[in-house]
C-alpha positions as a LaTeX table, in Angstrom:
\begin{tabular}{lrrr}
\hline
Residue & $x$ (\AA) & $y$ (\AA) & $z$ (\AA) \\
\hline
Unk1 & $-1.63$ & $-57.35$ & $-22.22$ \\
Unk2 & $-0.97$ & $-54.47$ & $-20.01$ \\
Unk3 & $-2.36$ & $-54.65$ & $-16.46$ \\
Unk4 & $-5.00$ & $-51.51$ & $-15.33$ \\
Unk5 & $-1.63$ & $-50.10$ & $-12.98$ \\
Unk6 & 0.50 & $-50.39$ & $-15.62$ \\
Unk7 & $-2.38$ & $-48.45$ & $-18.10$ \\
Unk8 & $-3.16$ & $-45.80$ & $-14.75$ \\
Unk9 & 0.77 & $-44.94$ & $-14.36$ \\
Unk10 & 1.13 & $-44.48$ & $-18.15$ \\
Unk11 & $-2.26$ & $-42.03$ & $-18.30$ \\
Unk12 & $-0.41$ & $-40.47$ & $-15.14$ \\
Unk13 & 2.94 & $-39.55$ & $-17.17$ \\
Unk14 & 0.77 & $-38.43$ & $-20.38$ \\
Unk15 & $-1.26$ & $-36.18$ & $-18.17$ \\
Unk16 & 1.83 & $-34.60$ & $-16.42$ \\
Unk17 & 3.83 & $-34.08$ & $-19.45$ \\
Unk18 & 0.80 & $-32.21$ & $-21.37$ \\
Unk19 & 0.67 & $-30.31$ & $-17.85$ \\
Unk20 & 4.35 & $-29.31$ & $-18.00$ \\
Unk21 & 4.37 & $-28.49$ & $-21.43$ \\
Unk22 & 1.19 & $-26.07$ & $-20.36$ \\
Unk23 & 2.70 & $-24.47$ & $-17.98$ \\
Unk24 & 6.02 & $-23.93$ & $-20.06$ \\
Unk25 & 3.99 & $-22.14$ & $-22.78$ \\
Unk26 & 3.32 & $-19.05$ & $-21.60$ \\
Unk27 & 7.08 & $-18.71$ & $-20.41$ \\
Unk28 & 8.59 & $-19.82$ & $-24.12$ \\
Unk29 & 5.89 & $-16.85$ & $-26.08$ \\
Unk30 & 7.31 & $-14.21$ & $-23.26$ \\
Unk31 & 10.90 & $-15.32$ & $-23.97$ \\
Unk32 & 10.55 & $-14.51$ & $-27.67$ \\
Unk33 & 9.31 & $-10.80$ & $-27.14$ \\
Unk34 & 12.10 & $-7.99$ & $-27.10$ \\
Unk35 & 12.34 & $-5.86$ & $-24.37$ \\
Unk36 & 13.60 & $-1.98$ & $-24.10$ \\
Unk37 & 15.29 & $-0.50$ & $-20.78$ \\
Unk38 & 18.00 & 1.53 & $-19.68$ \\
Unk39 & 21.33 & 0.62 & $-20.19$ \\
Unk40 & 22.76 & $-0.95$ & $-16.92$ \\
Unk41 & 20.21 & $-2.83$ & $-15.23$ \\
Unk42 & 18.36 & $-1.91$ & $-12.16$ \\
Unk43 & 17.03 & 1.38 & $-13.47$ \\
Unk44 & 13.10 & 1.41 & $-14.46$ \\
Unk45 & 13.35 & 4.92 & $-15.90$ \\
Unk46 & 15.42 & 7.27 & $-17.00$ \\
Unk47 & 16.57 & 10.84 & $-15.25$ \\
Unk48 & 18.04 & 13.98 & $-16.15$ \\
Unk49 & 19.19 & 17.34 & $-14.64$ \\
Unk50 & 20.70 & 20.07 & $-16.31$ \\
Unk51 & 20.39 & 23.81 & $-17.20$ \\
Unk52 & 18.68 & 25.09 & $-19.85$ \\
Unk53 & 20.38 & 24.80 & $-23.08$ \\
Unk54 & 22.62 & 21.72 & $-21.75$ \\
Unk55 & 23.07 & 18.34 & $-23.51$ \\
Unk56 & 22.75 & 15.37 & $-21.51$ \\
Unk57 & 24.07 & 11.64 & $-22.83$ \\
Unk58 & 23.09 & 8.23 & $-21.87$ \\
Unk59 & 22.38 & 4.74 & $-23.21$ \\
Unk60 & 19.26 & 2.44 & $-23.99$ \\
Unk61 & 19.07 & $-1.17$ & $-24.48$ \\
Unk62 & 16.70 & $-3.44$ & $-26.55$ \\
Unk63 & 17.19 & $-7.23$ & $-25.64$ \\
Unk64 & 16.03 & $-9.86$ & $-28.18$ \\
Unk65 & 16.05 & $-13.23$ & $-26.38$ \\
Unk66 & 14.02 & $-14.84$ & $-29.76$ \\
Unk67 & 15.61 & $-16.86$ & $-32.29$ \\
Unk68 & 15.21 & $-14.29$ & $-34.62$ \\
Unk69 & 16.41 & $-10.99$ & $-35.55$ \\
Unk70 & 14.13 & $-8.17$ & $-35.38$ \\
Unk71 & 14.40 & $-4.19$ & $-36.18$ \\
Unk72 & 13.42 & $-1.48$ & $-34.04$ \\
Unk73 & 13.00 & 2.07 & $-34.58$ \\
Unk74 & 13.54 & 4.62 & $-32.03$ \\
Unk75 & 11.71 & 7.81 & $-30.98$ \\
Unk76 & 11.07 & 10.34 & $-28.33$ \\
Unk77 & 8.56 & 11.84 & $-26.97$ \\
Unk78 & 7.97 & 14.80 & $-24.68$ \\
Unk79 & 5.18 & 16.79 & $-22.66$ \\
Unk80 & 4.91 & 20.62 & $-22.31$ \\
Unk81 & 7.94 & 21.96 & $-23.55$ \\
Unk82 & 9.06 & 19.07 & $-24.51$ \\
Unk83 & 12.36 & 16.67 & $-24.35$ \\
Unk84 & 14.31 & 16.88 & $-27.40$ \\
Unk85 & 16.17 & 12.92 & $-28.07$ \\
Unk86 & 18.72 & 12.66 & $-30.36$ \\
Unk87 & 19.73 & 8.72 & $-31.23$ \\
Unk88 & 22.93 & 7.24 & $-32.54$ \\
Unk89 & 20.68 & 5.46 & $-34.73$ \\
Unk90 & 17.04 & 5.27 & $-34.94$ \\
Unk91 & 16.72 & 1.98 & $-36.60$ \\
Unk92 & 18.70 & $-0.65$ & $-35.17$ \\
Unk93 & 18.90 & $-4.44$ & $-36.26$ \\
Unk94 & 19.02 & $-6.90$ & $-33.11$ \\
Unk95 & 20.22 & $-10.54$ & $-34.15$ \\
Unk96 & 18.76 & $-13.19$ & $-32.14$ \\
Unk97 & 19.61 & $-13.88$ & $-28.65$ \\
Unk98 & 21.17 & $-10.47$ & $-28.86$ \\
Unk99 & 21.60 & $-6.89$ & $-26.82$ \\
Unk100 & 22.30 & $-3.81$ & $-28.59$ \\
Unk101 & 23.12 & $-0.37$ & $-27.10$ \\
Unk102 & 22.45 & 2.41 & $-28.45$ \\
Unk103 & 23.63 & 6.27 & $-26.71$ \\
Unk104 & 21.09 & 9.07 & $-27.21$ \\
Unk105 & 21.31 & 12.74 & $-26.04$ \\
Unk106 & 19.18 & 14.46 & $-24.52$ \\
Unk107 & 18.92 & 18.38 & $-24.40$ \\
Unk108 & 17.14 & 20.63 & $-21.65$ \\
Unk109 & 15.34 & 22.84 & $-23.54$ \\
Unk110 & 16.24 & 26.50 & $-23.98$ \\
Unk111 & 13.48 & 27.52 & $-22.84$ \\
Unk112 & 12.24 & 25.06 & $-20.26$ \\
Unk113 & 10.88 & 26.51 & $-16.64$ \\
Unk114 & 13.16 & 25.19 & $-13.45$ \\
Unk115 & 11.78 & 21.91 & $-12.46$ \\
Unk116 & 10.48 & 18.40 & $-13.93$ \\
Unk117 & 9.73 & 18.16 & $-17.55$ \\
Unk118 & 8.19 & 14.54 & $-18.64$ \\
Unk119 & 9.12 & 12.43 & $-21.96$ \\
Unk120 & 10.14 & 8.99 & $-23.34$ \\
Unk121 & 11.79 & 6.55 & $-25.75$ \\
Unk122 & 9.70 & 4.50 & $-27.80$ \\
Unk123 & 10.57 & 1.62 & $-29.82$ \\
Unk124 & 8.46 & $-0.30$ & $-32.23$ \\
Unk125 & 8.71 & $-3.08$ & $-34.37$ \\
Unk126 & 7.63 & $-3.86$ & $-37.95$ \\
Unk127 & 4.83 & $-5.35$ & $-36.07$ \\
Unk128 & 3.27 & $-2.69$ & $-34.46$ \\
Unk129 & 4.38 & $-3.54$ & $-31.01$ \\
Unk130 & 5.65 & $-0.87$ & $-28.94$ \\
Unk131 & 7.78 & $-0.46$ & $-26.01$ \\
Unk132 & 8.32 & 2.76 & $-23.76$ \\
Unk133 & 10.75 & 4.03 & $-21.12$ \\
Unk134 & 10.08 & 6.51 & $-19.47$ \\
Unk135 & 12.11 & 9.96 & $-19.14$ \\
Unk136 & 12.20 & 12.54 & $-16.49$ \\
Unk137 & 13.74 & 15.75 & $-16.61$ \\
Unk138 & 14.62 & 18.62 & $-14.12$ \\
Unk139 & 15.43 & 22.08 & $-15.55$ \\
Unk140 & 17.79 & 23.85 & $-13.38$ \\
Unk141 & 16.86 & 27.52 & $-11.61$ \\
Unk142 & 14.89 & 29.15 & $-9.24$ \\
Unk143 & 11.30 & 27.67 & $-8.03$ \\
Unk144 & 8.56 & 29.84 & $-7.78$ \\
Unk145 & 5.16 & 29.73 & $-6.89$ \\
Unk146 & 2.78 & 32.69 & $-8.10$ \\
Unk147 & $-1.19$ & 32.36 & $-8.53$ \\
Unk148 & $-3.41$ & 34.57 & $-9.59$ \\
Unk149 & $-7.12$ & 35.06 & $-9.99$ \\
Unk150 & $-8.81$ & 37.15 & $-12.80$ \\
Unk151 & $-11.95$ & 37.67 & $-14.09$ \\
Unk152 & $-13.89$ & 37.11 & $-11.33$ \\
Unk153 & $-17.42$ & 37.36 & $-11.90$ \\
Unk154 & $-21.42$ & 37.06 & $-10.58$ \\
Unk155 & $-23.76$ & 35.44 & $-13.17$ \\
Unk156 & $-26.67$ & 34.49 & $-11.23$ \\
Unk157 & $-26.30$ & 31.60 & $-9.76$ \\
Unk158 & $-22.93$ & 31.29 & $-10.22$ \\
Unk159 & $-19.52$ & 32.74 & $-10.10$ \\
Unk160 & $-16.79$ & 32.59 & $-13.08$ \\
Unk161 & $-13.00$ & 32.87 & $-12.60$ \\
Unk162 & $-10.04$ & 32.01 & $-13.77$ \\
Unk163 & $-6.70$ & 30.65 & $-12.08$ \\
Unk164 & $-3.26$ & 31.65 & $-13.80$ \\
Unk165 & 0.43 & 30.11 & $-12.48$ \\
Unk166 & 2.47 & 32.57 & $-12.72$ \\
Unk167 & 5.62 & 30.82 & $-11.00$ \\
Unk168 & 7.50 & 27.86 & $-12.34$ \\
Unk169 & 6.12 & 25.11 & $-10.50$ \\
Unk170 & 3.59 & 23.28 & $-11.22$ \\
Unk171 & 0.78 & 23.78 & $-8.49$ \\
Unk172 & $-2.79$ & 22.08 & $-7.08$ \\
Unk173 & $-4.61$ & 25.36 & $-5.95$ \\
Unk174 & $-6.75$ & 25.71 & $-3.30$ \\
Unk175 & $-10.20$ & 27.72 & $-3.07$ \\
Unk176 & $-12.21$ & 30.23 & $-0.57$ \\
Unk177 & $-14.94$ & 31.45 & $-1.27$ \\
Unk178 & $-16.46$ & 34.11 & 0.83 \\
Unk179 & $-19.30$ & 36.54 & 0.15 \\
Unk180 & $-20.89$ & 39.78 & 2.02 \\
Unk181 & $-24.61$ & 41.71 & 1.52 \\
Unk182 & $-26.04$ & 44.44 & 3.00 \\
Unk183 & $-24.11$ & 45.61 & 6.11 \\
Unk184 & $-22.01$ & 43.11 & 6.21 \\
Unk185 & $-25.04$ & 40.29 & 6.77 \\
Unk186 & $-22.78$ & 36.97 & 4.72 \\
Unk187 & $-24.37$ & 35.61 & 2.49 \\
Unk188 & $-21.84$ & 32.55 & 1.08 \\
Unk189 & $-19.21$ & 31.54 & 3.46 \\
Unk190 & $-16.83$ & 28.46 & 2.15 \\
Unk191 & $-14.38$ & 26.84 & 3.93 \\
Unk192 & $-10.76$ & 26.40 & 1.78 \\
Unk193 & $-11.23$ & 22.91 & $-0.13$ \\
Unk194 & $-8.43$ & 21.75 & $-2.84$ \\
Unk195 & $-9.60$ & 22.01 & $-6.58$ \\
Unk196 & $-9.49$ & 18.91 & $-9.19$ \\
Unk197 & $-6.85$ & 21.16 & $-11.07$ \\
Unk198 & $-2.49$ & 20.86 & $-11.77$ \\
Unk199 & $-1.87$ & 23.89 & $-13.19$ \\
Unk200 & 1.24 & 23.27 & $-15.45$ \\
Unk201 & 3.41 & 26.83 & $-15.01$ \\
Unk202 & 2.55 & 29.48 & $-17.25$ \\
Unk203 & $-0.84$ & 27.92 & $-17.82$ \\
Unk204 & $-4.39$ & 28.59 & $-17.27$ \\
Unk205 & $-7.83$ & 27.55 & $-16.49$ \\
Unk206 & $-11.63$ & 29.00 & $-16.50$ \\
Unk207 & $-13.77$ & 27.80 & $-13.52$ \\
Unk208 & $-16.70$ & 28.30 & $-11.65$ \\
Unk209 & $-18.42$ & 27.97 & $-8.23$ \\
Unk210 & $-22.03$ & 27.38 & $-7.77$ \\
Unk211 & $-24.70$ & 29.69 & $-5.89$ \\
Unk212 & $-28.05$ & 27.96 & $-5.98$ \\
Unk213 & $-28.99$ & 29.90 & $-3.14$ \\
Unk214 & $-27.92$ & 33.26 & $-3.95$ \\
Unk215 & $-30.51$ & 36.04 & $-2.27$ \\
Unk216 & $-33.12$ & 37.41 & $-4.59$ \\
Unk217 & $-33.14$ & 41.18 & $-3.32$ \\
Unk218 & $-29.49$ & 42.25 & $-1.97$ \\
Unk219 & $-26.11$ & 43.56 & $-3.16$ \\
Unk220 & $-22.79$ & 41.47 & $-2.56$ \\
Unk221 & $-19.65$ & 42.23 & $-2.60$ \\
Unk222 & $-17.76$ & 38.54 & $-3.57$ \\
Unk223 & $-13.95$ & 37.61 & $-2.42$ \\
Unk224 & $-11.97$ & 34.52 & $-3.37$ \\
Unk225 & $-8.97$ & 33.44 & $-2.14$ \\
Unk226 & $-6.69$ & 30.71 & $-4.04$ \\
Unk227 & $-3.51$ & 29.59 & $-2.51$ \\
Unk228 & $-0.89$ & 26.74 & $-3.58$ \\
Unk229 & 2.04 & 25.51 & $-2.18$ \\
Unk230 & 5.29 & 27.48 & $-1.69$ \\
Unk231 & 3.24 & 30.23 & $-0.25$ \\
Unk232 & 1.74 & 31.46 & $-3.73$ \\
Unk233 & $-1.49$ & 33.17 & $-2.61$ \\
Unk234 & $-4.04$ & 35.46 & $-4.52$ \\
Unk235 & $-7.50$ & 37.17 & $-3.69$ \\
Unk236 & $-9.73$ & 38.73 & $-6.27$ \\
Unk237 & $-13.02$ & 40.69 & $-5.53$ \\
Unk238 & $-16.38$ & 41.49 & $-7.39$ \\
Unk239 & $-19.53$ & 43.10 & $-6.47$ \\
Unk240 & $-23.11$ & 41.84 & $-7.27$ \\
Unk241 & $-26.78$ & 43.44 & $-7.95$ \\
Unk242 & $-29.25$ & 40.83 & $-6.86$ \\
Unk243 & $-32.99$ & 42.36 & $-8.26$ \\
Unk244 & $-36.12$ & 40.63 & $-8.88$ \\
Unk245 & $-36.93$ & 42.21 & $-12.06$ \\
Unk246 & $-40.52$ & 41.25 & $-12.52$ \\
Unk247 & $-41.61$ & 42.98 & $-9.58$ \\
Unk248 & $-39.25$ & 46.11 & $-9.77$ \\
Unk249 & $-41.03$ & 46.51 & $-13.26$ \\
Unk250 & $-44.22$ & 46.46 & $-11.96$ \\
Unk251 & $-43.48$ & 48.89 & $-9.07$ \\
Unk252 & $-42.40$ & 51.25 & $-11.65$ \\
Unk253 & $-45.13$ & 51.04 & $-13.53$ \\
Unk254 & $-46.95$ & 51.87 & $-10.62$ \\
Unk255 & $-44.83$ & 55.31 & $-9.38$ \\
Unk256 & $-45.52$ & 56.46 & $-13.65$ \\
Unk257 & $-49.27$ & 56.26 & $-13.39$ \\
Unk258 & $-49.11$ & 57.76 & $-9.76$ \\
Unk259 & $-46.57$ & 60.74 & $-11.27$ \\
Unk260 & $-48.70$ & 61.76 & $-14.05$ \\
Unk261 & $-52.47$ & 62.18 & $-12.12$ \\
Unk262 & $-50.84$ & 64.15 & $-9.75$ \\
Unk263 & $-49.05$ & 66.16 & $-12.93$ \\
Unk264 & $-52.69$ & 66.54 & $-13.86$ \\
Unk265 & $-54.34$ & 67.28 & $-10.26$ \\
Unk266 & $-52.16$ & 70.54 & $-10.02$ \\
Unk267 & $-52.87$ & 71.59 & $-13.36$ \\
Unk268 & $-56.32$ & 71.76 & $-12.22$ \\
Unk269 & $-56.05$ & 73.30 & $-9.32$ \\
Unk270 & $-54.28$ & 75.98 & $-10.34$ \\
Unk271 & $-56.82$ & 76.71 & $-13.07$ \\
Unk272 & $-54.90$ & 77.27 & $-15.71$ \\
Unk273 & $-56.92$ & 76.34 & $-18.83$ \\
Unk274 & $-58.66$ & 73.43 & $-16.75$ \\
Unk275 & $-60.60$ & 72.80 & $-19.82$ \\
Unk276 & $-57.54$ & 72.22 & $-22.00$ \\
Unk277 & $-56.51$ & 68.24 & $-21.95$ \\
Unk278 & $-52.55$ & 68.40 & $-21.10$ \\
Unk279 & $-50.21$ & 67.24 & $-23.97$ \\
Unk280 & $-48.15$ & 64.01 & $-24.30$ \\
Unk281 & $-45.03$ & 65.92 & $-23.78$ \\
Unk282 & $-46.48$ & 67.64 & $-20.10$ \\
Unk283 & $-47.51$ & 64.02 & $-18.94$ \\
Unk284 & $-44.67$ & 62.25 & $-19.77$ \\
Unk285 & $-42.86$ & 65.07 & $-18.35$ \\
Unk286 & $-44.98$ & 65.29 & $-15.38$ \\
Unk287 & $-43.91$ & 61.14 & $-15.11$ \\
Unk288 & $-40.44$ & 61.13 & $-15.03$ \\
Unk289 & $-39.66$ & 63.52 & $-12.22$ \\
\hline
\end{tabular}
């Protein structure tokens, strides 16, 4: 009959082995998974330069450490205008404990504004599981840095615009807001602040500042000011009627009654037919002037 050591050293070996085999588990479930990176090592992502219209090569790897084969099939992807991959194959077979590599192309796009142009390789299994790489792309030429504003606008209590990059980089604007009222008294005064916006180049985007406190009874004459980096710059200008309606209605009302007795008054004075009430036409007449 076993002694309680002997019993307490064999409970200790059980419990370490099922601890070891634990620990093991997660590593042995990673190790069957296949894996897709650039060819080479040591590279997380992939990068291209070239000038538009030029065909850039390079390689991708999927690794399949399993002990089974598996199938990819390859894509790519792009942003903007786009990164157009081309794939020595698009479905590729990797035995087991295998690494295949498989060239692509890639071509800057005709059209493609100078600087960085985003994309990827995607493979994915019969599965469903995916894996991506990423792919970054400079276009070749000229940077440039152009903003404008346009359709700048008062509606109230606020103000509508819209920002347009005009250049070929992308840009994170910046935004001033100043306004003026009756000589020259300011009225909105805001310091330059950076906007929540990337404006991709050749794109646009409609925005708008609040005015809670806008004056009730005053004309302004409105002036933003966007810049960006690289020294693009832009100001646009507007003009604004501030009127409280109700009571300039009711002050009008007022001068038309006070227009047509005194219409009347003078016709009576004169005594020209005083007996004779005036027509519609004479009073309304009388009103407007």
């Amino acid at each position: 009959m076993p002694s309680a050591q002997s019993a307490a050293q064999v409970l200790g070996l059980s419990l370490l082995s099922w601890l070891t085999l634990l620990a093991a588990a997660p590593r042995a479930v990673a190790a069957e998974g296949w894996s897709l990176a650039p060819a080479g090592g040591g590279r997380p992502s992939f990068y291209a330069e070239g000038a538009p219209g030029a065909v850039l090569q390079d390689t991708v790897s999927v690794t399949n450490p399993g002990g089974h084969p598996v199938t990819v099939r390859l894509s790519g992807t792009g942003t903007g205008t786009g990164v157009p991959v081309t794939f020595a194959e698009r479905s590729v077979r990797v035995p087991a404990r295998t690494r295949a590599d498989i060239p692509f192309t890639v071509t800057v796009p005709a059209g493609a504004a100078p600087g960085d142009h985003a994309g990827a390789l995607v493979a994915e299994d019969g599965t469903g599981r995916t894996a991506t790489v990423r792919i970054r792309l400079r276009a070749d030429g000229p940077a440039l840095s152009a903003l404008t504003v346009e359709h700048l606008a008062v509606h109230g209590d606020r103000i509508t615009y819209e920002l347009v990059n005009r250049g070929t980089t992308v840009l994170v604007p910046r935004l001033a807001v100043h306004a003026d009222g009756v000589f020259g008294r300011v009225l909105l005064d805001r310091a330059p602040r950076t906007l929540p916006v990337r404006l991709a180049p050749g794109t646009r985007t409609r925005l708008s500042e609040p005015w809670p406190g806008h004056p009730a009874l005053d004309a302004a004459d409105v002036r933003l000011t966007a810049t960006a980096a690289g020294g693009a710059r832009d100001t646009a200008s507007a003009q604004a009627r501030f009127v409280p309606w109700g009571a300039a209605a009711g002050a009008m009302g007022a001068l038309t009654a006070g227009a047509a007795v005194t219409v009347v008054r003078l016709r009576r004075r004169r005594g020209d037919k005083a007996a004779e009430p005036l027509s519609t036409e004479v009073e309304l007449t009388g009103a407007a002037r």
